[in-house]
N, C-alpha and C positions, 0 to 999 in steps of 0.2 A: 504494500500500500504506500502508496505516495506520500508525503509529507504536504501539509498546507506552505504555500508559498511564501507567506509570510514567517514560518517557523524554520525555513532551511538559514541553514548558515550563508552571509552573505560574502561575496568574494572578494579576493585582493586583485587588486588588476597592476600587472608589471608592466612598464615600456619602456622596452629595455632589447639594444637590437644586438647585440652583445650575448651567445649563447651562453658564453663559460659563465660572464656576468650574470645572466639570468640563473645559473644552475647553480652557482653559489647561495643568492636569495635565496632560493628554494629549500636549498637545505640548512640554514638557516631557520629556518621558518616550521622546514623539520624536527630537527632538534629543538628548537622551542616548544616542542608538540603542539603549536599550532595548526586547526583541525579546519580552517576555514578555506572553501575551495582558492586554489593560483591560477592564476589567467596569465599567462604573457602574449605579449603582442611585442611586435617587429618595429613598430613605427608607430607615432605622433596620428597618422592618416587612419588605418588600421583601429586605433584607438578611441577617437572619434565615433567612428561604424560602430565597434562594440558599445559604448555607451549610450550611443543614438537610435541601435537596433538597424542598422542599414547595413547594405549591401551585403558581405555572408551572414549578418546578425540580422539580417532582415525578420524571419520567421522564430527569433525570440523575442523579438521588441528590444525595448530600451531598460536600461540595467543600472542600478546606483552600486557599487561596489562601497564596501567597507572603507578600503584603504584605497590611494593609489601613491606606487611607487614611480618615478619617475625619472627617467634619466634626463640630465639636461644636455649630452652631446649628441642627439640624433641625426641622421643623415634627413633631406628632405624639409619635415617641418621641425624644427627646434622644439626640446622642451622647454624652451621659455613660450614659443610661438602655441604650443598646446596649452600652456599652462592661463597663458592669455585667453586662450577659447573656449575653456573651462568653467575660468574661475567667471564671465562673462554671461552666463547663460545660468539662468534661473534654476533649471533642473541637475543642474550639475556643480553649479559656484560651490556650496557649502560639502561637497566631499574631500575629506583630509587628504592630502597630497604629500608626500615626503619626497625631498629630490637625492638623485643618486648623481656622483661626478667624481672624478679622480681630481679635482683641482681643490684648492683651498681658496679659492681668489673669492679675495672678500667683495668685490662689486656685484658679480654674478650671486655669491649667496642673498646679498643684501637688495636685490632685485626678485628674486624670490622671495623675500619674507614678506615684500611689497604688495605682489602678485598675491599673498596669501597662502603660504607653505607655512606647513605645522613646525616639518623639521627637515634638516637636512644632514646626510651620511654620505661619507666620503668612501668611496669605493677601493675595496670590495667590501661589500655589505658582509657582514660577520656578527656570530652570533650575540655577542656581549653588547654591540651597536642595536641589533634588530630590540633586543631587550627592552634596552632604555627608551628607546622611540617610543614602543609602543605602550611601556608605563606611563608616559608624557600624556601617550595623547588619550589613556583610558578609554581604548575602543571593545566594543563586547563581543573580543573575541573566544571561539569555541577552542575549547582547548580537547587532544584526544585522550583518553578514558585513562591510560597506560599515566601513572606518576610522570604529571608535568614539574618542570623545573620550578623550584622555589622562585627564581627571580620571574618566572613566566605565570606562577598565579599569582605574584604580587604585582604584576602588571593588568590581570584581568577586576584586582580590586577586593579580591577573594583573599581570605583568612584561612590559617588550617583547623 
């Protein structure tokens, strides 16, 4: 039997056109037994679709993800250029964005926090990083059954 749609766990959406990059998050995300479905996508373009339900996402509709993680070097449309289009539009402005970048440069962070990014991690994403963020941002996520890490239930707000 199916789950009501409202009670499935909501997803993380990555964009992030970087495999080994993505497959890091992932496991990350792993080991934090975070239980919440991972989406990656290729591109800024691609990302759009998925959230807006168009073109291959056509015949699911449109989609609010829990998180999105975001790379800001993408080929095409820039993660600042997504993040713009995003944070712009009513049905999607108030979803928490974390940006992913191997740079420290403080203009580009500081253009993002403008934009409206919760937090930003400097690549590669690793597990002690994925931790904190997500205690920050107190998001409700499903953690899996198996003894989740101490710092991963005091991130969900949970007590032992």
């Amino acid at each position: 039997m199916a789950l009501p749609q409202d009670t499935l766990p909501q997803d993380i959406l990555m964009i992030e056109d970087s495999a080994t990059d993505a497959e890091l998050a992932q496991r990350a995300f792993q080991r934090a037994k975070i239980a919440n479905p991972f989406k990656v996508v290729a591109s800024g373009e691609e990302a759009l679709a998925y959230l807006r339900g168009t073109g291959a996402y056509a015949k699911r509709g449109p989609t609010r993800p829990l998180l999105i993680l975001l790379d800001l070097q993408l080929t095409k449309m820039s993660g600042l250029d997504f993040l713009r289009e995003i944070k712009g539009e009513v049905s999607t402005g108030d979803i928490p964005v974390v940006t992913l970048s191997m740079t420290r440069s403080a203009p580009a962070i500081v253009m993002c926090i403008k934009l409206g990014v919760e937090q930003h991690i400097i690549k590669p994403v690793d597990f002690k990083a994925l931790v904190r963020v997500t205690k920050k941002l107190k998001l409700p996520l499903m953690f899996m059954s198996t003894a989740a890490p101490e710092a991963a239930l005091a991130s969900s707000g949970k007590t032992k």
